[in-house]
N, C-alpha and C positions, 0 to 999 in steps of 0.2 A: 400215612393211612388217611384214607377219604371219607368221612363223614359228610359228603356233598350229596342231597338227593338230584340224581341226573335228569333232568328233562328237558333236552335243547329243545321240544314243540312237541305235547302234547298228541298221542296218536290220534284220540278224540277227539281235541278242539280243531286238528286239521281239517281232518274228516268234517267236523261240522261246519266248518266257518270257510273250507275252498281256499285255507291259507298257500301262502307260499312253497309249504314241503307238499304241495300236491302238483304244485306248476313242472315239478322237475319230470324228465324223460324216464319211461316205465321203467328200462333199462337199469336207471341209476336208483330203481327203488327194489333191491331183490325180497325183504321182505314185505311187500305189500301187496303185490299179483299172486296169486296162489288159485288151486283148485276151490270151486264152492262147494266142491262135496266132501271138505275136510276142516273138523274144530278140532283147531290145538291149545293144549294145555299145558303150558309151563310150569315145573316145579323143581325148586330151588330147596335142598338139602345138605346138611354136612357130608360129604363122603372122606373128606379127607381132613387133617388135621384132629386136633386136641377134642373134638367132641364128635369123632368123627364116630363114635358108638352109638349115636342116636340115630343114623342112617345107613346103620348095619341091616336092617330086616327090607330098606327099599328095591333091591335088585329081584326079591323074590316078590314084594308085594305087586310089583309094575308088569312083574310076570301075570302074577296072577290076573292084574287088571286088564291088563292087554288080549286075555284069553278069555273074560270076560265081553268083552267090547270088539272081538275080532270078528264082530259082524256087523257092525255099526251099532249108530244108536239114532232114533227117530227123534228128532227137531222140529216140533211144529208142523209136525207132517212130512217133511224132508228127513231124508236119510244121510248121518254124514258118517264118514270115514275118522277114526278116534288116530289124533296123535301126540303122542304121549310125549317132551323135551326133558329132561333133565339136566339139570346144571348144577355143579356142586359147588356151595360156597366156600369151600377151601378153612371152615371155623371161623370167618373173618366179616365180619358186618359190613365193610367196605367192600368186598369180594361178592355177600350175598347182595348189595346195592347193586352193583357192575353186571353181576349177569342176569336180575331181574329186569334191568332195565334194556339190554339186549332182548331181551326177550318181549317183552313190549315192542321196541322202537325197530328192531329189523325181523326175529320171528312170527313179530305181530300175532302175538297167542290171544287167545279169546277168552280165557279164565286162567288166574296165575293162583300158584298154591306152594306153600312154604311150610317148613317145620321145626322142631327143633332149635328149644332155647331161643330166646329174646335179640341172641347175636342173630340170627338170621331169617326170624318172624317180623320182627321189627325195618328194618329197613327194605324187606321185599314189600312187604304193607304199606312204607312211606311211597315207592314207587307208583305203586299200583293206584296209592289215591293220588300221587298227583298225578299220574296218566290218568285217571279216568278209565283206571281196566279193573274189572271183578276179579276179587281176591276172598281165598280163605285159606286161615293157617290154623295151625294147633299146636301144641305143646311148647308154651311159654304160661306162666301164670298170668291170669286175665291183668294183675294190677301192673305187672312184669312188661306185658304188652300195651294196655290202653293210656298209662300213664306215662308209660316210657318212651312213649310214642308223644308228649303231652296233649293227651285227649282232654276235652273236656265233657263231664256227664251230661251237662244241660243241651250237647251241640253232639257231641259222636263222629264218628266218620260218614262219609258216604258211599264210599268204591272197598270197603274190608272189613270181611265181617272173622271172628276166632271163636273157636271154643275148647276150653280148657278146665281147671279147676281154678282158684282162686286162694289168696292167703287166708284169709279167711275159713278155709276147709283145711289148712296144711297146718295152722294154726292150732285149729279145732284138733284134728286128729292126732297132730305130736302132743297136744296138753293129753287128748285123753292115753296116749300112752306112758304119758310120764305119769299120771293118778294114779296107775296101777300097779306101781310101783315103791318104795320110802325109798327118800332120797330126803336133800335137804332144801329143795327147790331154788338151787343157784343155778344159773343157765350162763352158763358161757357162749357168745354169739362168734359167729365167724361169716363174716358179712362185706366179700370182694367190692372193688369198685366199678361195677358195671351194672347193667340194668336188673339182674335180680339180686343183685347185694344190696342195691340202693333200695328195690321194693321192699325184702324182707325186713331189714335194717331201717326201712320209715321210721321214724318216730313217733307218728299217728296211726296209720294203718298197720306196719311192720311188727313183727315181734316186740322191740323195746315200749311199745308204746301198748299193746297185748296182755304180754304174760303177767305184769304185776296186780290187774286186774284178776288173774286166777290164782292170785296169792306166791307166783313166782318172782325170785326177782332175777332181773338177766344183768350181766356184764359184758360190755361192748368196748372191746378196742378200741374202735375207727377202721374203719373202710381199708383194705391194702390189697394193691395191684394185681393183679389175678397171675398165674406161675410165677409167685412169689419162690426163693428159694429157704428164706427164716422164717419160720413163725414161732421163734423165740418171744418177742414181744408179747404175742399172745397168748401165749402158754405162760410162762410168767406173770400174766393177769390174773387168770385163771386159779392158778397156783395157788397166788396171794388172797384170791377172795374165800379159798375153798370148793370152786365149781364143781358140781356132781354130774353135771348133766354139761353138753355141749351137743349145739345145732348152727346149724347154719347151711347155706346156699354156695356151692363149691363144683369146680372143673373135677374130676378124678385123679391129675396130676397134682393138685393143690391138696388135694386131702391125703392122698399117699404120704405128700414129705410134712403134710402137718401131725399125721399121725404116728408115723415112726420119729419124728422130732420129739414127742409128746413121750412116748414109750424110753427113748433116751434119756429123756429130763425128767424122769419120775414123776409124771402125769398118768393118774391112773383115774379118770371117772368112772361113773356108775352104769351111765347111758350118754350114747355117741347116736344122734339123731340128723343125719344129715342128709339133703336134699340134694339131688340131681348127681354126686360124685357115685351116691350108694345105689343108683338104679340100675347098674348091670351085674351079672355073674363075671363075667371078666376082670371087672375094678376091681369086685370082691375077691375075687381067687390072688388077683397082682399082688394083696395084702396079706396072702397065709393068714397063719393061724389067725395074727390081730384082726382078722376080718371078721371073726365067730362072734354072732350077738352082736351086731352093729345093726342099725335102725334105720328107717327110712318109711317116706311115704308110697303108697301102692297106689297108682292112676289105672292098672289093667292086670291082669291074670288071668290066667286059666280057669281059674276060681269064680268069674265074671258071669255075672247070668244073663248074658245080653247074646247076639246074635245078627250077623252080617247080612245086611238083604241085598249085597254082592252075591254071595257066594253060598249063603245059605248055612255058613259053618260059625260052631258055637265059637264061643273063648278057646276052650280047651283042643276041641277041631281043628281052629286055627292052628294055636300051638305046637301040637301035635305034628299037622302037615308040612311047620317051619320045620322043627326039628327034623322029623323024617328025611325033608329033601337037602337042608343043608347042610346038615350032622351038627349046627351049634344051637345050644340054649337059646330059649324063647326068651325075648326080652321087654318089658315095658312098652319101647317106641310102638313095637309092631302092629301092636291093634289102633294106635295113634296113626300111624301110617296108613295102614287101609282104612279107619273111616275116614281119611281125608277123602281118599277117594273114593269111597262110597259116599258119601256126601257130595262130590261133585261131579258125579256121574246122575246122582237123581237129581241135582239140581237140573242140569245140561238134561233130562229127559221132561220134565217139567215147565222150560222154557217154552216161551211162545215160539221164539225164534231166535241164531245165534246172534243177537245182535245183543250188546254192552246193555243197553237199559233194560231189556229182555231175560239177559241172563241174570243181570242185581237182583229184579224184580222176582226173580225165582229163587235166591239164595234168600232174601227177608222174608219167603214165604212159606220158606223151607218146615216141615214138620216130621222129622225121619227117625226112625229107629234102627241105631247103628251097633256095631260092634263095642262101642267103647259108651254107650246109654245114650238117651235121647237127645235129638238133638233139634233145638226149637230157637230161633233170636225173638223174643217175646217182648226185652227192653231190658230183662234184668240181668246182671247185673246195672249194666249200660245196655245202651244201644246194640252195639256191635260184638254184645257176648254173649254166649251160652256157657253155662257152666257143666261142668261133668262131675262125677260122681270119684270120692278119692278116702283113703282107708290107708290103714298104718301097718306095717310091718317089719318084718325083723329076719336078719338072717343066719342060718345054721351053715358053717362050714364043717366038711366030714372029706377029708382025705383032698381028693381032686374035686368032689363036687360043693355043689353051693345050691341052698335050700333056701327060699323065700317065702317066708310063712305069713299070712295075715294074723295080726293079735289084736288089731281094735277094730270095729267098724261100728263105732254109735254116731261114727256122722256117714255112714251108709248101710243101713242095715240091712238090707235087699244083697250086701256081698258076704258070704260065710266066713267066720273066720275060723282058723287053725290050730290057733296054742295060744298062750299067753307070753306077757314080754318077759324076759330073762335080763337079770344086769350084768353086766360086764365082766367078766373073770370069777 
């Protein structure tokens, strides 16, 4: 696997400095001649592999953008023709490396956009700042991406900007749905070794270092390999300390066999709070019944009182129109997905001109109101984040279907909520 971020010469620093990868014969450069009356945009998504549920809702939102933009879109006074690349990082961080940087170095795209978990935000954003090409992603936790990227606060990036929610809000909203509940305040952690195992699971930032501040206290295994096939080890931690409650940051293949592991070995908690494995109806359904009352953070729903200045359609519109055309459940990513691109359609109408410094220039300037809430780079978190708005819930299985209800929102109270949290069995 390649952990190498690619850049044999800089698209930019070519361009600027008259180097050597510009001496070569036009011929032997196919992407660098192209029409001037077309800005493309590269985006790099799971389609395929173990996460590949986070870019289930992309084939219809691309539609929808494309019919959007099938008239152009005015540049600076210039009219350009919108073309839209997609490349699927196969779930593999090496894979989303490899074809951002195609897309850079021979598509030669004029704005790159990525999504979907830290495996494939992260290393399109490594790209794209060391090309020297504007970038924006979303759904990866800001500490998930800026840290794991090793950003620094005092310095930031300069070519990639994300907007997400933060541990800090996922933090906030699992404690306040465990308040509402008796339990005995043991947390059992389940914390992979990859870039959001390692966030949640900080010591300082992370839960471990969090919850006993709110009079929890957590038990931590250590870090283990992400499609693991045991998690014996950590069930018998669990066990032995008495855990009520278990959370943690998980693939959907890792929580299925940790959780029917659990149900074998007579693990039975109170509340099961887990991030990213519990955000679809599909995970949820794979687990029958043990999927009833299981927990999770809410980033987007129907429920959402915000509104696309794409397309003009609420939360629930949106939803709605998913479902209707492709007969499956509305899921999380989707409102993620299209404010990407509502967000990088106003940037691109905002610009001076399609040119790199032109288009940055317009993403740090950005002040929009999207589908998934506002969205503004002001400095805070960091530099290169905007945070979003994120809320707790829980889910009801009843037959074939699967119910996602909101049960906390006192760290957004602007989203309604539904019921109250339920424990386990």
């Amino acid at each position: 696997m390649k952990n190498i971020i690619n850049k044999p010469v800089s698209r930019r620093r070519a361009i600027a400095t008259g180097g050597a990868a510009l001496s070569l014969p036009a011929i032997l450069k196919p992407g660098i001649a192209r029409a001037a009356d077309t800005i493309k945009i590269g985006f790099v998504s799971p389609q395929t592999g173990p996460i590949a549920a986070f870019g289930e809702p992309t084939d219809y939102v691309l539609a929808q953008v494309r019919d959007a933009v099938a008239g152009g879109i005015n540049i600076g006074g210039t009219l350009y023709n919108v073309e839209i690349l997609l490349r699927d990082s196969q779930s593999s961080g090496s894979r989303a490396a490899d074809v951002a940087a195609d897309l850079i170095n021979s598509d030669n795209v004029d704005l790159l956009l990525a999504t979907a978990t830290p495996d494939t935000t992260n290393p399109v954003a490594d790209q794209a700042e060391a090309n020297q090409v504007p970038c924006i992603t979303n759904d990866a936790p800001w500490q998930s991406y800026f840290f794991g990227r090793k950003g620094d606060p005092a310095v930031g990036f300069n070519w990639t900007y994300h907007f997400f929610w933060g541990l800090e809000d996922v933090e906030a909203a699992y404690i306040a749905l465990w308040d509402s509940v008796p339990t005995n305040k043991i947390v059992g952690g389940l914390f992979p070794n990859d870039a959001d195992g390692n966030a949640w699971g900080n010591a300082g930032f992370g839960f471990p270092g969090v919850l006993p501040k709110h009079g929890y206290k957590i038990v931590d295994p250590g870090r283990f390999q992400p499609f693991s096939s045991d998690f014996t080890a950590q069930i018998n931690a669990f066990k032995a300390a008495n855990v009520e409650i278990v959370t943690g940051v998980v693939v959907p293949p890792d929580f299925a066999t940790f959780w029917t592991q659990a149900g074998q070995q007579g693990f039975n908690p109170k509340v099961v709070t887990i991030g990213k494995a519990l955000l679809f109806p599909s995970a949820v359904a794979a687990l029958g019944p043990r999927g009833n009352d299981l927990s999770t953070e809410v980033w987007w729903s129907p429920h959402h009182p915000f509104k696309s200045g794409l397309t003009g359609q609420s939360c629930a519109e949106l939803c709605a129109a998913y479902s209707a055309t492709t007969g499956k459940e509305w899921t999380q990513p989707l409102g993620y997905v299209h404010s990407l691109f509502e967000v990088a359609i106003n940037v691109l109408k905002r610009a001076k001109s399609k040119s790199s410094t032109d288009i940055l220039a317009a993403i740090t300037s950005t002040d929009y109101k999207s589908i998934v809430g506002p969205i503004k780079w002001s400095g805070q978190p960091v530099k290169n984040v905007c945070k979003t708005p994120l809320v707790g819930g829980q889910w009801t299985v009843n037959g074939n279907a699967q119910t996602l209800t909101i049960t906390e929102d006192s760290t957004a109270p602007e989203i309604p909520v539904g019921g109250k949290l339920a424990l386990l069995g």
